[in-house]
One Martini backbone bead per residue (centre of mass of N, CA, C, O) as a GRO file, in nm:
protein
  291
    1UNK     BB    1   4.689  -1.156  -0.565
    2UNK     BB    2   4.510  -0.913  -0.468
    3UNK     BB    3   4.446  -0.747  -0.235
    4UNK     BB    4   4.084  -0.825  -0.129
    5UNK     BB    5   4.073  -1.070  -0.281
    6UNK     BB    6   3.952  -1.367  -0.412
    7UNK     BB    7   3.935  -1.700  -0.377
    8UNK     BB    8   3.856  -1.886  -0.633
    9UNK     BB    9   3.925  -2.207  -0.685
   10UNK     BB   10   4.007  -2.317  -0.994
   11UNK     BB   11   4.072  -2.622  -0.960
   12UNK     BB   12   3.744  -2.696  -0.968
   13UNK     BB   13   3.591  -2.592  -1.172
   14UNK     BB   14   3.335  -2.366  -1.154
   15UNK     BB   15   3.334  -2.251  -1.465
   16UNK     BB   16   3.190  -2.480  -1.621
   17UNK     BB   17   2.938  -2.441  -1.539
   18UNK     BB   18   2.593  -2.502  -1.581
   19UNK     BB   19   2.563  -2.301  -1.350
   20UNK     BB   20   2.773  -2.127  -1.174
   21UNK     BB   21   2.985  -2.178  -0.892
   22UNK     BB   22   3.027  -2.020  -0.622
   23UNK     BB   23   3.329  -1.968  -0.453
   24UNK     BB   24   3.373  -2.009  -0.134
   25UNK     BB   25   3.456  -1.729  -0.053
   26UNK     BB   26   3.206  -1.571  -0.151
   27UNK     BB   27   3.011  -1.736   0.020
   28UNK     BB   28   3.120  -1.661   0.281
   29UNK     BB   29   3.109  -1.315   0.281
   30UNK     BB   30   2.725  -1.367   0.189
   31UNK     BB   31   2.524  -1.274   0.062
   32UNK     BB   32   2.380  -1.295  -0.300
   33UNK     BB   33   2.388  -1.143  -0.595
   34UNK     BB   34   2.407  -1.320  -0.987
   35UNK     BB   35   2.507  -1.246  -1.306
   36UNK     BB   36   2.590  -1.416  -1.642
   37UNK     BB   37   2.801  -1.446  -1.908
   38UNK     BB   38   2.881  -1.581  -2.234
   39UNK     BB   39   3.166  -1.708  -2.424
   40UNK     BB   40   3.245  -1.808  -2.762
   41UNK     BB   41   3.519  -1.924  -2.959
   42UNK     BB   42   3.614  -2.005  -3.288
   43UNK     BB   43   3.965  -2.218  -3.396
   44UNK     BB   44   4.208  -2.368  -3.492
   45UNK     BB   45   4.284  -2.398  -3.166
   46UNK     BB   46   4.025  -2.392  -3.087
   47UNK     BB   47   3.807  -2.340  -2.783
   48UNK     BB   48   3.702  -2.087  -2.640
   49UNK     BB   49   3.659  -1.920  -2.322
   50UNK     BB   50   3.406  -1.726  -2.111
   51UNK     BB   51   3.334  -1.536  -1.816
   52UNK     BB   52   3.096  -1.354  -1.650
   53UNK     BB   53   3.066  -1.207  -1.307
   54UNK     BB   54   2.808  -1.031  -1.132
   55UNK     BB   55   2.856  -0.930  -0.771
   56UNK     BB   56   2.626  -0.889  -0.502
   57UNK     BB   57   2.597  -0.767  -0.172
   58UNK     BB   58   2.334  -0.749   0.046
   59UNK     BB   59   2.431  -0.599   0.264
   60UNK     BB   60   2.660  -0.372   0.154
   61UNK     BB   61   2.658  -0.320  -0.192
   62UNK     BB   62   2.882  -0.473  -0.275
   63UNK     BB   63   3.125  -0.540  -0.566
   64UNK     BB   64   3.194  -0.800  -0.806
   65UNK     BB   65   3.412  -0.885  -1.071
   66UNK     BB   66   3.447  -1.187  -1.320
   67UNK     BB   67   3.721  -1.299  -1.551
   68UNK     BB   68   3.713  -1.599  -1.766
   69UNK     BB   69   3.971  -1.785  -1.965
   70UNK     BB   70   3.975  -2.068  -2.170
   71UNK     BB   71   4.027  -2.388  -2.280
   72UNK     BB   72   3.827  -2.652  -2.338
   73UNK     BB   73   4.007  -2.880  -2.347
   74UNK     BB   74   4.221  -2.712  -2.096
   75UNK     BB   75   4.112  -2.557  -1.830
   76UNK     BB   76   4.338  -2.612  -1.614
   77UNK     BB   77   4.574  -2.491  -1.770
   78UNK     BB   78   4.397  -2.230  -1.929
   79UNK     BB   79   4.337  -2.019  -1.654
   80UNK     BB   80   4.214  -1.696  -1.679
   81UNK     BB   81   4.197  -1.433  -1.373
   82UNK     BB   82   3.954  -1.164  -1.297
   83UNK     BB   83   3.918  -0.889  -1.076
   84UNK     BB   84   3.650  -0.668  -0.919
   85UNK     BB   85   3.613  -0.414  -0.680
   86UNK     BB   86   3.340  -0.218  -0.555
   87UNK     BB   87   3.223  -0.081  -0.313
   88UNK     BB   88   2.992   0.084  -0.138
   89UNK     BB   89   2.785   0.340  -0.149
   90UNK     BB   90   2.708   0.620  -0.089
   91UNK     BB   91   2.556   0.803   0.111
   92UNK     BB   92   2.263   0.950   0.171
   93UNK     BB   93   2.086   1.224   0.170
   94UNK     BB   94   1.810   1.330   0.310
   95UNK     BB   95   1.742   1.506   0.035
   96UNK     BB   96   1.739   1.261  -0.128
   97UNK     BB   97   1.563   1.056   0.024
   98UNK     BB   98   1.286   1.250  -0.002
   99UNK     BB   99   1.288   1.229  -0.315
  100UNK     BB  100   1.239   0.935  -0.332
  101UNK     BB  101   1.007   0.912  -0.229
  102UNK     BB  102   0.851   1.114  -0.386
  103UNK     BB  103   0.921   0.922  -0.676
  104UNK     BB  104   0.797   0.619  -0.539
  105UNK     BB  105   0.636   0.538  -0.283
  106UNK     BB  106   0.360   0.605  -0.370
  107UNK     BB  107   0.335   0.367  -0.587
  108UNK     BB  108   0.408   0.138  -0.427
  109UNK     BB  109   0.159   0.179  -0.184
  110UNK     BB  110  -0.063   0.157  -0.444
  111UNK     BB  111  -0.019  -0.075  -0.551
  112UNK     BB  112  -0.026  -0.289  -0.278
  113UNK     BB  113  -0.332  -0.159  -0.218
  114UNK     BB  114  -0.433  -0.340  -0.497
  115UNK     BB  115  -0.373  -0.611  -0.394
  116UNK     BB  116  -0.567  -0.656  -0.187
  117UNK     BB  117  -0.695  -0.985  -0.232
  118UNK     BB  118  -0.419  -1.139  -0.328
  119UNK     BB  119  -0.215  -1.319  -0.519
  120UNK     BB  120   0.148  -1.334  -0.539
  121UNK     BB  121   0.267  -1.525  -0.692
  122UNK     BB  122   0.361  -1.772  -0.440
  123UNK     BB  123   0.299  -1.649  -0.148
  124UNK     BB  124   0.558  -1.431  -0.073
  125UNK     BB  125   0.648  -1.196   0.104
  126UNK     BB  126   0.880  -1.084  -0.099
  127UNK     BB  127   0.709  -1.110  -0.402
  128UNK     BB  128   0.561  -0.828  -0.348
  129UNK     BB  129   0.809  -0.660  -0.366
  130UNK     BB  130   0.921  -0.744  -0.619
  131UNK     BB  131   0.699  -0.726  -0.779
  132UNK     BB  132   0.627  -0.401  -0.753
  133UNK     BB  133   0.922  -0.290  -0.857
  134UNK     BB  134   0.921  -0.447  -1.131
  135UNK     BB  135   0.675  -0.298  -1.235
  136UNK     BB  136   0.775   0.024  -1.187
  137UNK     BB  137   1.008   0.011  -1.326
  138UNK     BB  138   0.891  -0.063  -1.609
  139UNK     BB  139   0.723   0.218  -1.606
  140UNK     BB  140   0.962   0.380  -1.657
  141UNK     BB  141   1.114   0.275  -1.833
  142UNK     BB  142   0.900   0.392  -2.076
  143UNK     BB  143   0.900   0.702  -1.982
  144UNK     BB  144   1.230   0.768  -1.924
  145UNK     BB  145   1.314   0.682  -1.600
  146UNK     BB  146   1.432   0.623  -1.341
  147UNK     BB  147   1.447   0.315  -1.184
  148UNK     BB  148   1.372   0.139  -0.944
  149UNK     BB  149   1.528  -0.058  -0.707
  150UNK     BB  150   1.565  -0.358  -0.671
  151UNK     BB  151   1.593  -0.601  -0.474
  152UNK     BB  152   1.860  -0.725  -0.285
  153UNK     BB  153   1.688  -0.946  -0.132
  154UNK     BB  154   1.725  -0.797   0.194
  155UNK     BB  155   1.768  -0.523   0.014
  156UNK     BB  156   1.582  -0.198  -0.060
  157UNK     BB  157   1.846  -0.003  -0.025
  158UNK     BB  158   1.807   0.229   0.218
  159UNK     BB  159   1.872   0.233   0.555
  160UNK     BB  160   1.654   0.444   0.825
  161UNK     BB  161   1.563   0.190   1.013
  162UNK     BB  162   1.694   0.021   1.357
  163UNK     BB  163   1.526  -0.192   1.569
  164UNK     BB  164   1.516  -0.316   1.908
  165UNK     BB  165   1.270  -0.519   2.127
  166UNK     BB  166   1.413  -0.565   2.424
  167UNK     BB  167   1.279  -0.258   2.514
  168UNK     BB  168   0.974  -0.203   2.587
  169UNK     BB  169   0.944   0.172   2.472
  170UNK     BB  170   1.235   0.260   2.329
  171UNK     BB  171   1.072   0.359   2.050
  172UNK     BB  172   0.980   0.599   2.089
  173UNK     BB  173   0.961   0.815   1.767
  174UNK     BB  174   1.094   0.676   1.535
  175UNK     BB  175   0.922   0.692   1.330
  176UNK     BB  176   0.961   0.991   1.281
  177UNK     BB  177   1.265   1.068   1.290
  178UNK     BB  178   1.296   0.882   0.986
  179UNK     BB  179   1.043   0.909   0.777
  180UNK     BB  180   0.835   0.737   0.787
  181UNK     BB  181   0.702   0.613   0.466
  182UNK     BB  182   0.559   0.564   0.208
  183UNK     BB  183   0.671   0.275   0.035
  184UNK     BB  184   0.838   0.161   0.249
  185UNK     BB  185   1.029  -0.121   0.379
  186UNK     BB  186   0.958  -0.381   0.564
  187UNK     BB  187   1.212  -0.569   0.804
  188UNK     BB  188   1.142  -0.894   0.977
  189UNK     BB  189   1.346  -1.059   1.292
  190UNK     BB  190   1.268  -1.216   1.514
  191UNK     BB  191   0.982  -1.144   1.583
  192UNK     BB  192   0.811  -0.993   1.870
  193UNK     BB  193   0.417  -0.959   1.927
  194UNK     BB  194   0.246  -0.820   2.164
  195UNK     BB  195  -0.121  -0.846   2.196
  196UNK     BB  196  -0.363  -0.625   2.329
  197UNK     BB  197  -0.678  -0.760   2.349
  198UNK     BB  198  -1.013  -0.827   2.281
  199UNK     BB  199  -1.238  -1.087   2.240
  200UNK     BB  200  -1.350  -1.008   2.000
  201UNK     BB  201  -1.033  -0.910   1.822
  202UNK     BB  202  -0.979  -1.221   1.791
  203UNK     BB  203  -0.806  -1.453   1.585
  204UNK     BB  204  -0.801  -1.732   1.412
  205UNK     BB  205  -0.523  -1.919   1.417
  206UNK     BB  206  -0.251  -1.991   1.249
  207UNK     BB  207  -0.033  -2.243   1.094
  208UNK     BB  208   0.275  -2.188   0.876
  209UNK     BB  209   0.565  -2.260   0.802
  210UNK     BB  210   0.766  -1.948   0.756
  211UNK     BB  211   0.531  -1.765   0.906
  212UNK     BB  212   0.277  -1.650   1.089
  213UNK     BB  213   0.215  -1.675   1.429
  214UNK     BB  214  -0.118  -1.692   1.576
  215UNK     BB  215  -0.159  -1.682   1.972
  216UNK     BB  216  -0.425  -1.728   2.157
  217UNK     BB  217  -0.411  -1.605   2.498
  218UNK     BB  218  -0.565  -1.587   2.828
  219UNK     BB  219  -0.893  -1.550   2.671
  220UNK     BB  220  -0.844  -1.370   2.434
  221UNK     BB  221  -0.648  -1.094   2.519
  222UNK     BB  222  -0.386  -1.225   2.386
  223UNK     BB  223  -0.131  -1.182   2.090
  224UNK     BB  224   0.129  -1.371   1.953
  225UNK     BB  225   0.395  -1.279   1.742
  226UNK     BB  226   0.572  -1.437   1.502
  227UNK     BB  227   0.895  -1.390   1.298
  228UNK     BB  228   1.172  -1.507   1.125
  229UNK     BB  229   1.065  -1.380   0.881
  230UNK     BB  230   0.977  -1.010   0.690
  231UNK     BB  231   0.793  -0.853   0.421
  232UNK     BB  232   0.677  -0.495   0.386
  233UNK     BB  233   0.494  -0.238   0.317
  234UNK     BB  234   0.407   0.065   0.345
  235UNK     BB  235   0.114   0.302   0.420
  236UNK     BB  236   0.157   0.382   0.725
  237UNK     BB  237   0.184   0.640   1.018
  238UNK     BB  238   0.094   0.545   1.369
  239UNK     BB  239   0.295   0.661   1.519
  240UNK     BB  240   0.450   0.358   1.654
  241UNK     BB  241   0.275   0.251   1.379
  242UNK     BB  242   0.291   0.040   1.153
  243UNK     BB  243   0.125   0.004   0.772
  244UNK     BB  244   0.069  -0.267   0.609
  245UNK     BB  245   0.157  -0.460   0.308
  246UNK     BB  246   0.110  -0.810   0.276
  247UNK     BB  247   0.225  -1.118   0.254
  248UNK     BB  248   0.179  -1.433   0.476
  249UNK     BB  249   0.053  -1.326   0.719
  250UNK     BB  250  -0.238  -1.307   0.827
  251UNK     BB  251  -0.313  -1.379   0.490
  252UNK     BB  252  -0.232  -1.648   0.388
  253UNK     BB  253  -0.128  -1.638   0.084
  254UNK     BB  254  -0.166  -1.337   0.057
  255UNK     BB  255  -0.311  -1.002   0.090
  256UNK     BB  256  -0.255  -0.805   0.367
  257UNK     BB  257  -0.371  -0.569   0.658
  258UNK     BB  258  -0.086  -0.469   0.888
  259UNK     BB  259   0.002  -0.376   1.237
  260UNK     BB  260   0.340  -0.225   1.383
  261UNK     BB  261   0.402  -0.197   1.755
  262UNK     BB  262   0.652  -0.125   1.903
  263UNK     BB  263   0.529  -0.099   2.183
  264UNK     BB  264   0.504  -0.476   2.120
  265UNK     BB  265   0.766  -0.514   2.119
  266UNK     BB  266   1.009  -0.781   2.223
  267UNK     BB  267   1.144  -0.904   1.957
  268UNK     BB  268   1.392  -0.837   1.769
  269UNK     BB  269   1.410  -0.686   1.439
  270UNK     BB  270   1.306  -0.360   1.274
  271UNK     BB  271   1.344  -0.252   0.912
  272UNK     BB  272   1.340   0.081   0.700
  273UNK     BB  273   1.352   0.098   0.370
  274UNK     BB  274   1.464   0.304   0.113
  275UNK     BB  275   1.352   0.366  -0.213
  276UNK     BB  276   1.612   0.411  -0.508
  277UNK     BB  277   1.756   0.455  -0.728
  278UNK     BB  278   1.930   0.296  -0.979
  279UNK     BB  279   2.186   0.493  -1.008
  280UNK     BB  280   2.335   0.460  -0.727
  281UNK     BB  281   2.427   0.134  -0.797
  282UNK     BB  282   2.337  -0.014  -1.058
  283UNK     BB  283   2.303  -0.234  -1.251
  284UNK     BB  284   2.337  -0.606  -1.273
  285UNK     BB  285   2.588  -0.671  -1.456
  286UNK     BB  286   2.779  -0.891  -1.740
  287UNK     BB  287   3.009  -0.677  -1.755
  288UNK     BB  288   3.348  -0.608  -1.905
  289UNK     BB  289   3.545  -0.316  -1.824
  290UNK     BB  290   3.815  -0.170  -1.941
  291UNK     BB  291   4.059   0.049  -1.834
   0.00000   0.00000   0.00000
């Protein structure tokens, strides 16, 4: 096994199953996204199978392919495993940044806001976004343009801004700073949002776990928003507030639009990521490449 290279745990046979379970030093790694191909071929000794799985690291956008042979009748004695890491693709420049902004955002943004008072898939904040990338995707390739990468995981692409609520006020100018524009992804963890409204301007508040909880109280004058995972597209910045179209947020179950301004961020993390084309770090395929 070369240095950097991942304990296969071959022993154990997780390479015949369908599907297969990704060996536990992967898993520990990381979040993954990964898919595979199989190959059967048959003679006189009988049947060989191979196996390619490819995995791509979603925190680091890091890749790795495994290639996998054995024979059918005795796999544990006649597995040969070879693996490919291949590093996370190299940062983009601003202008480059810009451009992709330029190529995808706008239709992102119209995507998001002709949604608004729909149920997207099964009415996961997530399912809005990868629904969105996925349908702009194949609209792209219908007309020969690169099109945008889909999401892996909770990466979007590249990520332009990471501010955290710890410090109330001290991200100010952050969002003009970052260029944070229109079809950008907004992603929000462990988020709370102190929110002073006026009376007449608290809506009656909803919970259902998983999603957003908004509390009022002090006699209808504060809301807080709380969010331990949240995902939803840009459509506007007025000033430090972020202006999204979400699904599962305010709208429970549903696409509706909300304002999220630093100014009001008390915890936890919000991250902006730049939707940028498929080519940057290419599709993830189950093709194993000889040198």
């Amino acid at each position: 096994m070369a240095a950097g290279d991942f304990d296969l745990s071959l022993s154990t046979l997780w390479f015949t199953k369908n599907p297969p379970a990704l060996p536990a030093a992967i898993r520990a790694a990381g979040t993954t996204t990964h898919t595979y191909s199989w190959t059967t071929e048959q003679s006189y000794l009988g049947i060989s199978k191979s196996l390619v799985v490819a995995i791509r690291f979603t925190d680091t956008l890091a890749t790795t392919k495994l290639l996998l042979t054995w024979e059918s009748s005795n796999p544990r004695n006649t597995i040969k495993a070879q693996q490919k890491n291949f590093p996370p693709p190299a940062a983009l420049s601003e202008e480059d940044l810009l451009k992709a902004s330029k190529t995808y955002g706008e239709n992102i943004a119209k995507w998001a806001e002709e949604s608004v008072g729909t149920r997207v898939g099964d009415g996961e904040c997530w399912t809005l976004i990868y629904s969105a990338l996925s349908d702009i995707a194949d609209t792209y390739r219908r007309v020969g343009q690169v099109p945008p990468l889909v999401s892996q995981g909770r990466t979007h692409g590249i990520m332009i801004l990471s501010v955290s609520g710890a410090s109330p006020g001290s991200n100010t100018g952050m969002l003009h700073l970052a260029n944070v524009r229109r079809g950008d992804i907004l992603e929000l963890s462990g988020a709370h949002f102190r929110i002073l409204e006026s009376a007449g301007d608290v809506q009656k508040p909803v919970f259902k776990p998983g999603s957003m909880v908004s509390e009022p109280i002090k006699g209808g004058g504060e809301r807080n928003v709380r969010m331990a995972r949240h995902t939803a597209i840009v459509v506007g910045v007025e000033g430090d507030a972020v202006k999204v179209v979400e699904q599962n947020g305010s709208t429970v179950g549903g696409v509706g639009v909300e304002k999220y301004d630093l100014n009001t961020m008390q915890a936890g993390e919000m991250q902006i990521w730049r939707v940028v084309g498929e080519k940057y770090m290419g599709a993830l395929e189950a093709v194993w490449e000889d040198e």
